[in-house]
N, C-alpha and C positions, 0 to 999 in steps of 0.2 A: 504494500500500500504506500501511495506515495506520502511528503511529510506535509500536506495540505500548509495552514496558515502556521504554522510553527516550522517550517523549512528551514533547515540550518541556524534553530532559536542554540542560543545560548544551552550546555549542559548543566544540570542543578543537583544538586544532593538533598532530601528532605526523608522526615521519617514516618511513619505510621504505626503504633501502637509498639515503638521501640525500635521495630524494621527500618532499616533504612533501603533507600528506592533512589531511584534515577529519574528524572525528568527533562524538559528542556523548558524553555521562558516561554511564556505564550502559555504555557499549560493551567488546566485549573487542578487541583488535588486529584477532584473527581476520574480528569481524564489520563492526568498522569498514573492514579491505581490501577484503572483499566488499561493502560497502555502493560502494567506490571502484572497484569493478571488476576489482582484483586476483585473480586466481584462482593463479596460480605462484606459491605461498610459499616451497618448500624443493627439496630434491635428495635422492633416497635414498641408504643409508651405502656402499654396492658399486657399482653400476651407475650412479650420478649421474643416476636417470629424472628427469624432471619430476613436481613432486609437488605438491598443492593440497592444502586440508584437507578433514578426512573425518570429522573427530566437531565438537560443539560444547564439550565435557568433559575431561578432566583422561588419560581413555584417548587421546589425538590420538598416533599414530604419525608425522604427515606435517611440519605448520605447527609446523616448530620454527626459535624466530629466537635472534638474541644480542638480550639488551636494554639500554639505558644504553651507556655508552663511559667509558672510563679507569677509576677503581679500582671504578667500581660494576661493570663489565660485567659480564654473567652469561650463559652459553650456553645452550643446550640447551633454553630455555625453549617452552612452549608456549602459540602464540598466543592459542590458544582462551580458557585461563586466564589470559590477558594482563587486567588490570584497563587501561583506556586510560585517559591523563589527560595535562594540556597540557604537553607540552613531551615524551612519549614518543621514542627512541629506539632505535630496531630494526630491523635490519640480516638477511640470509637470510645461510646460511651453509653451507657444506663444498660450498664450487663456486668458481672461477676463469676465468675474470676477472670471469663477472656470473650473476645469475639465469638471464638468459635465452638466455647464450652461454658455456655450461659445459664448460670444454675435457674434465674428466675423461670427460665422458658419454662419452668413446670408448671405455669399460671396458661399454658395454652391448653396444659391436661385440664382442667378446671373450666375451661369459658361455655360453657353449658349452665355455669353458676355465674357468671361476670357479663353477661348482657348487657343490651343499655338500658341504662337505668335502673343498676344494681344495686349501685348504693342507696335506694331511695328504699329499695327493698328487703334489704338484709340488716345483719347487724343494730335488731330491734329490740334485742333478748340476750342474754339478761342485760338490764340496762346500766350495772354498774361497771359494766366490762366496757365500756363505751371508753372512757377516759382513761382507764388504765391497759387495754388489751387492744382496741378495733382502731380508735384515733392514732395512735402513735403508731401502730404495721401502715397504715392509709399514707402516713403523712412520710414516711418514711422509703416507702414507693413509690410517692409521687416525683413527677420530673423527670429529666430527662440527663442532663449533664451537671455538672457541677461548680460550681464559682473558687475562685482565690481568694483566700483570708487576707493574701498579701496588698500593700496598696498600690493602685496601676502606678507604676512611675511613670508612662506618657502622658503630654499634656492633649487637652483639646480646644477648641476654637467654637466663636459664634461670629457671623458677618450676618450682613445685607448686600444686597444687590438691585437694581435696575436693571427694568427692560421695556423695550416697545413689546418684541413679542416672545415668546419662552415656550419652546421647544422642546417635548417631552419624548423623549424617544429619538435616536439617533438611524433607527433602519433606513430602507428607503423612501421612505411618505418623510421623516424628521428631516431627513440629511437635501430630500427637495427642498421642504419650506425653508430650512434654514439657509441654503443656496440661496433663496428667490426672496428672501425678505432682505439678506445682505447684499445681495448685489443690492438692491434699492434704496441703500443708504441705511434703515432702520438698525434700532438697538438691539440687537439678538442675542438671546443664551440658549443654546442647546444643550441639553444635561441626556444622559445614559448612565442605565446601572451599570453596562458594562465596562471591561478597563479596552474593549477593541469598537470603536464604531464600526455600524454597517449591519445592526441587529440580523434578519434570519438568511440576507444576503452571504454571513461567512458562514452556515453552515448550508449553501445551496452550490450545485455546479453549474446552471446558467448564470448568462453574460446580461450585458447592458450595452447596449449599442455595438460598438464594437471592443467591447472589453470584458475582459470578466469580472466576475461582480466584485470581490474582493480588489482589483486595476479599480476600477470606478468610485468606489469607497473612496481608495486612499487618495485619488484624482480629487475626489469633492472633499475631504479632508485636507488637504495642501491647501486648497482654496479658500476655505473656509479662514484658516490659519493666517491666512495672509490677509485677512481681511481685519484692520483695527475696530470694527462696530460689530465683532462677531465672539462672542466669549463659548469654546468647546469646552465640555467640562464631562468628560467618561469619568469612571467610577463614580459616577454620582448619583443618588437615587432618589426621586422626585417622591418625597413620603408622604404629604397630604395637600388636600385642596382644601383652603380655607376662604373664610370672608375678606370681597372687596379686592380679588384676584392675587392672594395672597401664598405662597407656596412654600410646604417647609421641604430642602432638598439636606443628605447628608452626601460627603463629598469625603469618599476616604483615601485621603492621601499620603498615605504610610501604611495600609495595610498590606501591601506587598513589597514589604521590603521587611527586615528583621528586626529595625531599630527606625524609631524616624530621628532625622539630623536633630544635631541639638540646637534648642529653640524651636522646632519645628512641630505644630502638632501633628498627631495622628488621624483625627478627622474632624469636617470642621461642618459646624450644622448653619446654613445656609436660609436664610427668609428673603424670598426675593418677591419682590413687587413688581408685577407685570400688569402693561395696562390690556395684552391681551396675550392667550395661552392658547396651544394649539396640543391636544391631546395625539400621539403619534406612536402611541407604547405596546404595538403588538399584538398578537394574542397569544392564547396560553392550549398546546394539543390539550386533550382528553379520553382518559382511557376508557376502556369498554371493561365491566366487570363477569367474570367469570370465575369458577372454581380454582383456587391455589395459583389467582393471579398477585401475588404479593414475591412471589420466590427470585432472586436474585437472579438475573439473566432478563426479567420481563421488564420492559421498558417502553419509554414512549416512541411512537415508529419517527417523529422528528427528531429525538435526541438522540435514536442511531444517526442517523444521517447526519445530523450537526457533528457528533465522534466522528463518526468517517469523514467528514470532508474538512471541517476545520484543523481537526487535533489528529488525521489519521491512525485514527484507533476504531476497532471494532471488541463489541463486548465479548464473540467467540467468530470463532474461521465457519462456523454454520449457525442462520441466522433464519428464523422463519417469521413472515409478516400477516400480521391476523390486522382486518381493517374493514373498514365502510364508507369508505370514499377515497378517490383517486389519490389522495396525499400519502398514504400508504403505498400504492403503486412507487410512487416516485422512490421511496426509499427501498425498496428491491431494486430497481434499475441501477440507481447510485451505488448499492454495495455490489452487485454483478458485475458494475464496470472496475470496481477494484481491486476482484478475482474474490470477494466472499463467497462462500457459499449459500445462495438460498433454497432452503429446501423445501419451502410451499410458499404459498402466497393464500392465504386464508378470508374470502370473498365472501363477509353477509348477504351481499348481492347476487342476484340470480344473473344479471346480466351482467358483471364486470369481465373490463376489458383485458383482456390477456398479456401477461407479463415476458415479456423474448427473455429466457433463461433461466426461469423458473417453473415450475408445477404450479398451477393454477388449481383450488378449489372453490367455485364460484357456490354462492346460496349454504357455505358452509359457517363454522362456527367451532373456537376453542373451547370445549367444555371442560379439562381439564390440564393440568403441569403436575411432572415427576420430577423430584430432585430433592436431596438431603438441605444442603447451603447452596444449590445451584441449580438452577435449571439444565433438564439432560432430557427431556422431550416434552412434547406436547400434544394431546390427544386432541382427533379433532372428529366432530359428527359433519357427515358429508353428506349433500342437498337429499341422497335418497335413503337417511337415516340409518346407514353404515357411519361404523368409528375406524380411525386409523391415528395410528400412535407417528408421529413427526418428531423424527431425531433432529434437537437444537440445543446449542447449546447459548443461545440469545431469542426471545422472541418478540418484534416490535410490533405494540398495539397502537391502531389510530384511529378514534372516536371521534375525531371530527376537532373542530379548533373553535374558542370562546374568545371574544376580541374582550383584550383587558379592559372592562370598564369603572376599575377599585375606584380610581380619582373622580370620575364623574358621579360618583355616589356620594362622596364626604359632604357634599351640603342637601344630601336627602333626595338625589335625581334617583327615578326609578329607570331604572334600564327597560327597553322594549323586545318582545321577540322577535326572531326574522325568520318565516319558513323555512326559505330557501337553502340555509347555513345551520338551521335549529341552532340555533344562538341566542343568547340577548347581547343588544349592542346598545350604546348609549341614546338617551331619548327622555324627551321632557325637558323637566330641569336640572340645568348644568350648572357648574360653579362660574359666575359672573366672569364674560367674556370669555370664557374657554370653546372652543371647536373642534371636532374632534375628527380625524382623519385614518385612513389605512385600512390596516388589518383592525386596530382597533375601535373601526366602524364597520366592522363585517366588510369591508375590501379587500379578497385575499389573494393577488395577484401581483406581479411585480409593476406589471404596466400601471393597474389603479392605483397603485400605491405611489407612484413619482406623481401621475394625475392629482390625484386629491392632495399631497404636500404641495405643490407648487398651485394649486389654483386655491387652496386653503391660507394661503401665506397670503394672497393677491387678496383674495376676502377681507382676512382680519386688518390688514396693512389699509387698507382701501376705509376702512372704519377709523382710521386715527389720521386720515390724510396725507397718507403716504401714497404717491404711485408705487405700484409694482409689475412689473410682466412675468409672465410666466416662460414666456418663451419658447422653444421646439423642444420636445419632450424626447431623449434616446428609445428608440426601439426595445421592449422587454417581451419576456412570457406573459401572458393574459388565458392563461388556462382556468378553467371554472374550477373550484372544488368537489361537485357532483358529489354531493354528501348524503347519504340516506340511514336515519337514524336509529340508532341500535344502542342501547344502554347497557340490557345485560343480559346473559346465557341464563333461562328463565328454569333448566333442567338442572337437578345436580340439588346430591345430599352437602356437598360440602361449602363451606363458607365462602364468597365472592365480598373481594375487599374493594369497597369505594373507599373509605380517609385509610390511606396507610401508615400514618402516622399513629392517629389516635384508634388503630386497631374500630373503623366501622365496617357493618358488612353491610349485603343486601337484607341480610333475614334481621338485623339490628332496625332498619327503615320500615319495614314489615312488622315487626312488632309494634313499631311506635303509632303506627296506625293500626292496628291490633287495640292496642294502648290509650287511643283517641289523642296522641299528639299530631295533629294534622297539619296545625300548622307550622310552616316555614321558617318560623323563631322558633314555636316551641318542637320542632323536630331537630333543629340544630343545637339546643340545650340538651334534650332529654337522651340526644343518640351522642353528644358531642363531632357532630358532622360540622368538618368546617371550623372547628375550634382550636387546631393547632398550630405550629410557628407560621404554616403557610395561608391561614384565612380559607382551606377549603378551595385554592384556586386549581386543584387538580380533581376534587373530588364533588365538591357543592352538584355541579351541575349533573350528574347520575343520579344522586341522592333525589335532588328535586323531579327529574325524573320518573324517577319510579315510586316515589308517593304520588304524584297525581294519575299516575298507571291504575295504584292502587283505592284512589280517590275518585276514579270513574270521572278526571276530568281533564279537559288542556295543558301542558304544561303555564302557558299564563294565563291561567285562572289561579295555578297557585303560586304566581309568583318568585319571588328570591329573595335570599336573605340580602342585608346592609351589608357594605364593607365598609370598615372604620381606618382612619389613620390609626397606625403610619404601615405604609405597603407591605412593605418586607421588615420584619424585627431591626430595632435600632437598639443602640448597646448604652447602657447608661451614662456612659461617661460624655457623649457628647451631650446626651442633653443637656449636661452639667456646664458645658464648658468649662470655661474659667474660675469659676463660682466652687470651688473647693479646698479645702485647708483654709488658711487665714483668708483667702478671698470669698469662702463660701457665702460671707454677707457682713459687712460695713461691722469694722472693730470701733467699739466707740469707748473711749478712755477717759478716766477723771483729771481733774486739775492735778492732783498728784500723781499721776503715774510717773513721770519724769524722776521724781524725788523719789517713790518707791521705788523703781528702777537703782537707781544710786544706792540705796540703801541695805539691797538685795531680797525685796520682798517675793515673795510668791503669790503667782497671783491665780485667781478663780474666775471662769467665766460665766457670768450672769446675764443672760441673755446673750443681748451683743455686748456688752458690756465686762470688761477686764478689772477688778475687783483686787485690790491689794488682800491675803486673805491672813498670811502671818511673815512675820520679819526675824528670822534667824538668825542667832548671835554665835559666835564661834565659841567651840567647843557642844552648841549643842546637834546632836544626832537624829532626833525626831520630831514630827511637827507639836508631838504635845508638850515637849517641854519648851517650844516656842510660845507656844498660846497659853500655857500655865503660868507662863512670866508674864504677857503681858497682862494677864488676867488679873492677876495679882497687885500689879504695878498700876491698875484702873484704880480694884479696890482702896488701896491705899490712899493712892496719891490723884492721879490724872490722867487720862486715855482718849485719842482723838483718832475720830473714825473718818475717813473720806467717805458720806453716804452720798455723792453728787447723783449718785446711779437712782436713788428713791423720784419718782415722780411728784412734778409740780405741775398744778394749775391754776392760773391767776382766774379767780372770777367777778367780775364787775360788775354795777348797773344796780338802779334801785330795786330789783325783786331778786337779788343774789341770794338773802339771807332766805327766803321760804322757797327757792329754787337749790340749793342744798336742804332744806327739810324737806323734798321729797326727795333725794336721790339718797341721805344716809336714813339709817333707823332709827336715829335720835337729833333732836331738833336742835337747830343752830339759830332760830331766829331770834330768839333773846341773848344771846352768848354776845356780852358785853366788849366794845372795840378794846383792844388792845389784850386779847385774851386768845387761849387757844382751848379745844375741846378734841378730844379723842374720837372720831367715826367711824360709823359698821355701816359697810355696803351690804345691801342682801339680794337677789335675784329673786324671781316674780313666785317662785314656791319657798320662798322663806331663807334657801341657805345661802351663808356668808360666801364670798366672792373678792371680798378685799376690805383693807382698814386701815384706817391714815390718819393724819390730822389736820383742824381747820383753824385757821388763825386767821384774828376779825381786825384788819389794819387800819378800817373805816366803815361806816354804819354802809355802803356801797361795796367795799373791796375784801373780798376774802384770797387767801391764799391757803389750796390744800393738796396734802399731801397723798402719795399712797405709795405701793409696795415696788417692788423695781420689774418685778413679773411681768404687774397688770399697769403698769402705765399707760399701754397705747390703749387696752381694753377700756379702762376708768373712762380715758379720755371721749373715746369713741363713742361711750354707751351714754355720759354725760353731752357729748354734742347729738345726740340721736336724741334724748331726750328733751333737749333746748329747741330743737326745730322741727320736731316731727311731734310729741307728744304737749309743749307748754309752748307752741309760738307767741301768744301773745305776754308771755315773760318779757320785761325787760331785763339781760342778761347777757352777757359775752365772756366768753371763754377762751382762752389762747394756753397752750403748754409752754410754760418756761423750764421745763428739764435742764435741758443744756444752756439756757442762759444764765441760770446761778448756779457755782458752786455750792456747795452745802456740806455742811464736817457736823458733828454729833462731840460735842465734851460733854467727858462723865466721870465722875471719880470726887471722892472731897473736897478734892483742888480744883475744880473747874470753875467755879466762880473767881476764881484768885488768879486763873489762867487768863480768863476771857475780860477779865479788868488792866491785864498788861497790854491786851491785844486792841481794846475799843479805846477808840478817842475817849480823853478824862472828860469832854462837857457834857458824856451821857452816862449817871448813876445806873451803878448798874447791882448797886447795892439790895438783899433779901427784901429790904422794905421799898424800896425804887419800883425792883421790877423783881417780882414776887413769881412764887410758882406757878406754871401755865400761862407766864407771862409772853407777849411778845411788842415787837416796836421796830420802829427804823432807827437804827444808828451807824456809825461812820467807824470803821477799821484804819490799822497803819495809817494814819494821816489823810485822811477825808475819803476813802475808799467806799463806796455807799453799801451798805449790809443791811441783812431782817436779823432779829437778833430773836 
C-alpha cells in the first residue's frame, strides 16, 4: 500500500500500554496502532467488551486512551484525534489488570441483570446496604479513565477574536467560502478540529479539477496563507454557538508536541465574534446494528477508506463491506485498488450495483461476527435466506451519513428531516447569522460542496456589504449517495450494539418502550443513549430509529434529542485559563501586609483576602507556641489585630435608622448618636446569616459592620432590600471595605495604646468616650479616623 498523506513523514517513537511502536508524523495514535497491528484499544463503560476503533474523527465512541503520565495526564482522550509525535504516551484504560485480560469483563456474564435502567431497579433491599455495600461498588465502577493528583505544570490561555465571516469546517464547502470571502477583501477565520485541512477530501482518491484532492487542498491553503485578512486556524474546534453570533473555539497548540515552549500555552480557548458564521462541518457515517457488531475489526466503511488512503493503513489484508448505499461501494473499490483483499460486499439492497473485484451479495444482511479480541468472520443471510460465514479479518459498515448539525442546535434550532438522505439537516432556527453549507446540509458530493461554500460566502458577504464573486467553480465528483435505509438486523438472539460506549443495544430501546419511555429525552436518560464522551453522534440516530419502528410512527414524529455545548469534550484546564494559583481570583491585602511580611508572619487566606494569622519568634517550633505568646501578651498587656478584611457599610439619609431595624433582629432606631450596638442578621425562616456592628455617627449616618465571609452577601441583600422591597426609604448605601483601614486593640493597655496614637485634643479618656463608644477623631497628626 502506498504511504498516502504521511509519505516520507518524519519517523516517531511512542508507546502504548508500556509497548513501545513506530510511527511516522502525520499519524494519529489510532492509525499508527493499526499500522502496528493493534486492533484492542479500549473496554466498554458497563460490560468491559472488547472494543477496537470504529471512526477515524472526533465522533470515536471506542479508542479512548489516557495520554502523557504525571501532571500532564489527560483521560478520556480519543485516539483517532491523537496528533502522534516522538516520545507519545498512552496507556488503555477502565480494565484490570490489562487490555487483554480484563477481570471486570465478568459484568458481561451478568447483563441479563444490568439492562437499562437497572439501577432504578435493583439495589432496593435491604436498605441499609445502600450506603455501606451498593453506593461505594457503583461509584467505584463508575468512569472511564483516570485523572492526576499531580498539578498540570502547562499553562493555558483565553483571547478574542474578530471576524466579518467565521468559517467552521475547513473541507471542501469551508476551504470555498473561505477562498471567496478573502479574495473579497472580508475579515475571515476559518477554524478545523483537525491538525490537516481538507476535511473528507484526504481521506478520498478523486481529484479536483485537475489535481488531486489533497494538490488542491494544499493549493487553497498557500493561498489562503498568503492572504493578511485570512486567519487559518487547524487544531481548532468550534465548541459552541452562543448568543449575538458569538462562538466559543478551543485551539490546541501544544498538544502534539511533548512539552509546549516555555511561556507558551498548551491551549488557548478562543471567543470570537463574528458578524456572520457559515456552518461547513461535515457529516458524521452511521453504522447499521446487528448481532456482535461491537468486536474489534468492525468499523465505519469511511474510516476504512480514510486509513487506507490518508495514513495507508488497513485494519487487516481481508476486509468485507456490509452497506446501504453507494458510499460503501466506494470503499471496496478504494481498498481493491491497493491490493486488499475484499471478500464480499454485503448489499441490503436488492438492486445494488456490482462491485469489479469483489463478491457481491445484493438484498443481503450481516447477522452475525466471530472472534475472541478480533474479528475472524462474519456470517451473513443471503437474499434467498441461506447463511454463509465471510472470512474477514476487518468489516466496514455504512448506514448512510448525518450532516453535523450539534452547532445549529445550541440556541434551541430543531433540525429537519430529509427523505432523500434519511437525515436531519439543519432547519428553523439557527444561531443568529449562521448559514449553513455542504455535507453539513445534506450536500454530499464534492461538486455541491465547493457550490454551496462559495455561493454561501457570496450570501453572507453580500448581507454586510461586501461584494463577493464566486467565480468558475473546478470540475469535481457529483455522484448521488443513493441511500436506502436500514437500521438494524431485526433476526438474532444476541445483542446489536447502537452506543458503544455506554454499552446500549437494540433490545435496551425495546424495552424502554416496553417500559413506556417513549420519549426522545426520556429514552436517552432511561437507556443512557447518546450520553457519553461523544453526544451519541455515532449512535443517537438508530436509536431514534427504531423507537418510532416501534412507536408505529415516522421517524419525525419522534423527533431528536438537543445537542448541548461544547462539541467534542474540553479538558478543564483551559476553561480555567489563567485564573489559577495566585491568579485564580484578585488577592486582596490589608494595610499591613507589607509590615507583616517584614516581620515574618504567616498568613491565612480568607476569602480573597491574605490575613496575617500568627508571627513566629525564633526558637519557637510550632504554631501554638506562636499564638500562646501572643495570647498571653493580649491578656496582659496589649494586642492589635489588622481586621481591615471585616466589612463596612456606610448608610445615610433620614430613614437609615428604621431601614436597619428591618434588616437586623434588634432595633437601632433609638441607639443614641455616638454609640455603637451589636446586630443579628437572620434570613426569612429565622436562622442567623451574619452579625456585626452598628455605630450611630449622626441621627442620618450609620456605619456597620459584618463578618469578612458575608461582606458582599450583607451588602447585596441590604441593597436588594433598599430598592426592590422599601423604595420609598430614604436611604443610601455605598461599601467602604477597602477605603478604611481598621485594626481591633484589646488587652489592659489598649486605652493607654490608643491615647499615644490619637491627636491629644480628643479625650479619649473611660469617662470621654465610654464603652460602646464611638466618634470621629484624628491619628498621627491630623490623619482622619472613627474611633
Amino acid at each position: 500500500m502506498d504511504g498516502g498523506l504521511i509519505k516520507g513523514g518524519k519517523p516517531l517513537s511512542f508507546t502504548f500500554d508500556g509497548k513501545r511502536f513506530k510511527g511516522f508524523e502525520g499519524d494519529t495514535l489510532a492509525s499508527a496502532l493499526l499500522a502496528n497491528g493493534v486492533r484492542l484499544m479500549g473496554r466498554s463503560f458497563k460490560y468491559h467488551r472488547p472494543r477496537g476503533v470504529l471512526t477515524s474523527g472526533s465522533e470515536e465512541p471506542n479508542a479512548l486512551v489516557e495520554l502523557r503520565s504525571g501532571g500532564r495526564q489527560e483521560p478520556n482522550t480519543r485516539a483517532t484525534v491523537a496528533e502522534l509525535y516522538d516520545g507519545l504516551e498512552a496507556n488503555s484504560q477502565n480494565r484490570w489488570p490489562s487490555l487483554q485480560h480484563d477481570f471486570m469483563a465478568i459484568n458481561d456474564r451478568f447483563s441479563n441483570f444490568l439492562t437499562a435502567g437497572f439501577y432504578y431497579k435493583t439495589f432496593m433491599w435491604p436498605a441499609a446496604f445502600w450506603e455501606k455495600l451498593y453506593e461505594p461498588i457503583i461509584r467505584k465502577a463508575a468512569g472511564l479513565g483516570s485523572i492526576s493528583f499531580e498539578a498540570d505544570p502547562d499553562s493555558y490561555d483565553k483571547g478574542f477574536l474578530h471576524c466579518d465571516l467565521l468559517v467552521i469546517g475547513a473541507g471542501p464547502t469551508g476551504l470555498m467560502a473561505a477562498l471567496t470571502a478573502g479574495r473579497a477583501g472580508a475579515q475571515v477565520i476559518i477554524a478545523d478540529e483537525d491538525f490537516l485541512l481538507g476535511g473528507r477530501l484526504n481521506a478520498e482518491t478523486f481529484g479536483i479539477g485537475d489535481l488531486t484532492g489533497a494538490a488542491w487542498v494544499e493549493q487553497a491553503q498557500a493561498e489562503l496563507a498568503s492572504m493578511p485578512n485570512v486567519r487559518v486556524m487547524p487544531r481548532t474546534t468550534i465548541i459552541g454557538a452562543f448568543d449575538h453570533g458569538i462562538y466559543g473555539a478551543v485551539e490546541r497548540t501544544a498538544d502534539h508536541v511533548l512539552a509546549p515552549e516555555a511561556g507558551k500555552p498548551r491551549q488557548i480557548l478562543w471567543r470570537i465574534y463574528s458578524k456572520r458564521a457559515m456552518l461547513a462541518a461535515g457529516a458524521t457515517e452511521r453504522p447499521i446494528a446487528f448481532e456482535n457488531n461491537d468486536r474489534p475489526g468492525v468499523m465505519l466503511a469511511g474510516a476504512v477508506r480514510a486509513y487506507a488512503n490518508r495514513w495507508a493503513v488497513t485494519p487487516d489484508q481481508t476486509v468485507a463491506v456490509f452497506t446501504n448505499n453507494d458510499d460503501g461501494h466506494r470503499t471496496a473499490a478504494d481498498l481493491i485498488a491497493k491490493g486488499v483483499k475484499v471478500t464480499a460486499v454485503i448489499d441490503t439492497r436488492a438492486d445494488a450495483p456490482a462491485v469489479e473485484g469483489a463478491e457481491l451479495f445484493a438484498g443481503a444482511q450481516v447477522i452475525d461476527t466471530k472472534g475472541r479480541l478480533g474479528l475472524e468472520w462474519a456470517r451473513v443471510r443471503l437474499a434467498n435466506g441461506t447463511t454463509r460465514d465471510v472470512p474477514c479479518g476487518a468489516l466496514a459498515v455504512s448506514g448512510g451519513w448525518n450532516p453535523n448539525v450539534h452547532l445549529t442546535c445550541h440556541q434551541r434550532g430543531r433540525p429537519a428531516w430529509r427523505e432523500d438522505i434519511a437525515a436531519f439537516v439543519p432547519a428553523g432556527e439557527l444561531p443568529q447569522n449562521m448559514s449553513v453549507a455542504g455535507a453539513a446540509n445534506g450536500d454530499f458530493s464534492t461538486a455541491a460542496a465547493l457550490r454551496a461554500g462559495a455561493e454561501g460566502a457570496v450570501a453572507a458577504l453580500s448581507e454586510l456589504g461586501i461584494e463577493a464573486k464566486a467565480g468558475d467553480l473546478p470540475e469535481a465528483e457529483d455522484a448521488p449517495i443513493n441511500v436506502t435505509p436500514f437500521w438494524y438486523v431485526k433476526e438474532g438472539k444476541g445483542r446489536a450494539w447502537l452506543d458503544q460506549q455506554n454499552d446500549v443495544t437494540v433490545k435496551d430501546v425495546k424495552l424502554a418502550h416496553q417500559e413506556n419511555f417513549r420519549s426522545v429525552e426520556h429514552l436517552k436518560r432511561y437507556t443512557t443513549l447518546g450520553m457519553a464522551t461523544d453526544q451519541g453522534k455515532t449512535s443517537n440516530m438508530g436509536g431514534l430509529a427504531i423507537m418510532a419502528e416501534l412507536a408505529g410512527k415516522q421517524i419525525p414524529e419522534v423527533g431528536t434529542t438537543m445537542f448541548r455545548p461544547p462539541y467534542t469534550p474540553v479538558s478543564f484546564g483551559v476553561m480555567a485559563g489563567r485564573s489559577v494559583g495566585e491568579e485564580f481570583r484578585p488577592t486582596r491585602k490589608t494595610p499591613s501586609h507589607k509590615w507583616a511580611e517584614e516581620q515574618g508572619a504567616v498568613f491565612v487566606e480568607v476569602g480573597q483576602w491574605l490575613r496575617a494569622q500568627w508571627f513566629p519568634q525564633a526558637g519557637e517550633t510550632h504554631w501554638r507556641q506562636s499564638v500562646d505568646r501572643e495570647v498571653l501578651q493580649t491578656r496582659n498587656s496589649v494586642g492589635i489585630c489588622d481586621v481591615t478584611t471585616l466589612g463596612k457599610i456606610d448608610v445615610q439619609g433620614k430613614d437609615a435608622a428604621e431601614f436597619l431595624n428591618k434588616m437586623y433582629a434588634n432595633a437601632f432606631a433609638k441607639l443614641p448618636v455616638g454609640k455603637v450596638r451589636y446586630g443579628l442578621m437572620l434570613r426569612e425562616d429565622g436562622i442567623a446569616y451574619d452579625d456585626g456592628t452598628a455605630a450611630r455617627f449622626a441621627e442620618d449616618h450609620f456605619v456597620v459592620t459584618t463578618t469578612t465571609a458575608n461582606a458582599v452577601l450583607v451588602y447585596r441583600n441590604m441593597e436588594f432590600a433598599r430598592q426592590c422591597l422599601f423604595p420609598d426609604m430614604d436611604v443610601q448605601l455605598i461599601s467602604t471595605t477597602e477605603a478604611w483601614a481598621q485594626f481591633a486593640v484589646a488587652g489592659p493597655n489598649a486605652r493607654k495604646l490608643l491615647q499615644k496614637v490619637v491627636d491629644p485634643e480628643f479625650d479619649i479618656s473611660n469617662e470621654a468616650f465610654p464603652f460602646m463608644g464611638c466618634g470621629e477623631v484624628t491619628v498621627a497628626g491630623g490623619c482622619r479616623a472613627r474611633l
